[in-house]
C-alpha positions as CSV (number, residue, x, y, z in Angstrom):
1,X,0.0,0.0,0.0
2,X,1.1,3.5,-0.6
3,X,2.3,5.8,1.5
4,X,0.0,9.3,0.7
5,X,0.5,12.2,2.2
6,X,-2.3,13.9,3.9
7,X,-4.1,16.6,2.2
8,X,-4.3,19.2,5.2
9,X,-0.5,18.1,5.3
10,X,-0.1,19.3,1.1
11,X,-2.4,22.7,2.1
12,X,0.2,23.8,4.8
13,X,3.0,23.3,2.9
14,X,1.3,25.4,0.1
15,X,0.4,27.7,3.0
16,X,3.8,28.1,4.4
17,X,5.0,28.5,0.6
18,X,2.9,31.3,0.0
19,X,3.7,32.9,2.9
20,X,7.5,32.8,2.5
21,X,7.3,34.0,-1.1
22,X,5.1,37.7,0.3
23,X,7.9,37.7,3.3
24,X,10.4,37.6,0.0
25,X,9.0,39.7,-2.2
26,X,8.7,42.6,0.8
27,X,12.2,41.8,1.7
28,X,13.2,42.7,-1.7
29,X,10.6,45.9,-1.9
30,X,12.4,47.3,1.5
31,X,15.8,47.0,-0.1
32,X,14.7,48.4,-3.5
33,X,13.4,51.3,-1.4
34,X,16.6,51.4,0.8
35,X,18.9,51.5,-2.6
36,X,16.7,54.4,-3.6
37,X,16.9,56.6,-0.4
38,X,20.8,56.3,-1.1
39,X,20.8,57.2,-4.0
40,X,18.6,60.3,-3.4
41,X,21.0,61.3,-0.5
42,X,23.8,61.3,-2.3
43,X,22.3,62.5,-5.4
44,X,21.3,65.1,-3.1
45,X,24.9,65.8,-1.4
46,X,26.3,66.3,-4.8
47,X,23.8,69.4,-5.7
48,X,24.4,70.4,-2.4
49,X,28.6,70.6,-2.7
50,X,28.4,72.0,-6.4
51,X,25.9,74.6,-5.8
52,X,27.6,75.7,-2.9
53,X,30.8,75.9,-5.1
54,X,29.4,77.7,-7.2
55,X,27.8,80.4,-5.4
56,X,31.4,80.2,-3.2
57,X,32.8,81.6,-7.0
58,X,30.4,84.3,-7.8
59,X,29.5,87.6,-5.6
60,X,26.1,87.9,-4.8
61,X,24.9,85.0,-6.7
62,X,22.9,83.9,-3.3
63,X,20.6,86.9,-3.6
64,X,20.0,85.8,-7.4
65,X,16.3,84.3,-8.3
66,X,16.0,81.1,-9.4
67,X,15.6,82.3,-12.7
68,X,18.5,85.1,-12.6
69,X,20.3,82.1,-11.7
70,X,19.7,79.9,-14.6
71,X,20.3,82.7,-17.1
72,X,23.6,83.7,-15.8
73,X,24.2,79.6,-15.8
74,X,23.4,79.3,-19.3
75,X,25.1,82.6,-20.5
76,X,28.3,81.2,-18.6
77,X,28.0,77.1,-20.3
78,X,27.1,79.2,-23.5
79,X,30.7,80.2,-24.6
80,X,33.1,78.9,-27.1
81,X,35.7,78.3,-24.0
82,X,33.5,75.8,-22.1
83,X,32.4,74.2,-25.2
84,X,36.3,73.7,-25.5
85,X,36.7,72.5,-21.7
86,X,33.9,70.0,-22.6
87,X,35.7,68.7,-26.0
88,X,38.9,67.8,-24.0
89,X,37.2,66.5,-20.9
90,X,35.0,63.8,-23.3
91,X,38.4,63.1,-25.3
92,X,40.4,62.9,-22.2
93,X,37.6,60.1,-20.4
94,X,37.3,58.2,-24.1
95,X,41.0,57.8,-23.9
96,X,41.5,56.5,-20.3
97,X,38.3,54.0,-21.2
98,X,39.9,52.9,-24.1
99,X,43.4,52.1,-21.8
100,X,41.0,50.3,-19.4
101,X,39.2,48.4,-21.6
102,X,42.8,46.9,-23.2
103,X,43.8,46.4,-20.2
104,X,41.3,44.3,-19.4
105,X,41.8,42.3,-22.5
């Protein structure tokens, strides 16, 4: 005769199962959520050092708008010379790429 296994005994099991997989799948929201919140505080950080840089450069830029400050910003990115900064900054990062990427050949 065989042996069967009971069915309130199969029911728990599937019980059990389903319950592990929500305690999972939460688990794995929380951390999702946790990796964002890090992100957005650094993100964060960054804007926070870089503004401060900038307005540690220019006089009186902390009593500019928001929008005096964007138009000053773009008249300032808006110039042959830091079109030419941004040319030999992408060239210089293509070129220590390329040396990494042999390198790891």
């Amino acid at each position: 005769m065989e042996n069967k296994i009971p069915m309130n005994d199969i029911i728990d099991e599937q019980i059990a199962a389903e319950k592990k997989a929500k305690q999972l799948e939460r688990r794995k929201e929380k951390i999702k959520s946790q990796n964002s919140k890090r992100e957005r505080s650094k993100r964060t950080h960054i804007l926070i050092v870089r503004g401060s840089f900038i307005e540690s450069l220019i006089e009186g830029s902390t009593d500019w708008s928001d929008e005096d400050f964007k138009t000053r910003m773009r008249r300032i990115t808006n110039t042959n010379a830091f079109y030419e900064f941004l040319n030999e900054r992408n060239k210089r990062i293509s070129l220590e790429n390329e040396e990494e990427n042999r390198e790891e050949s």
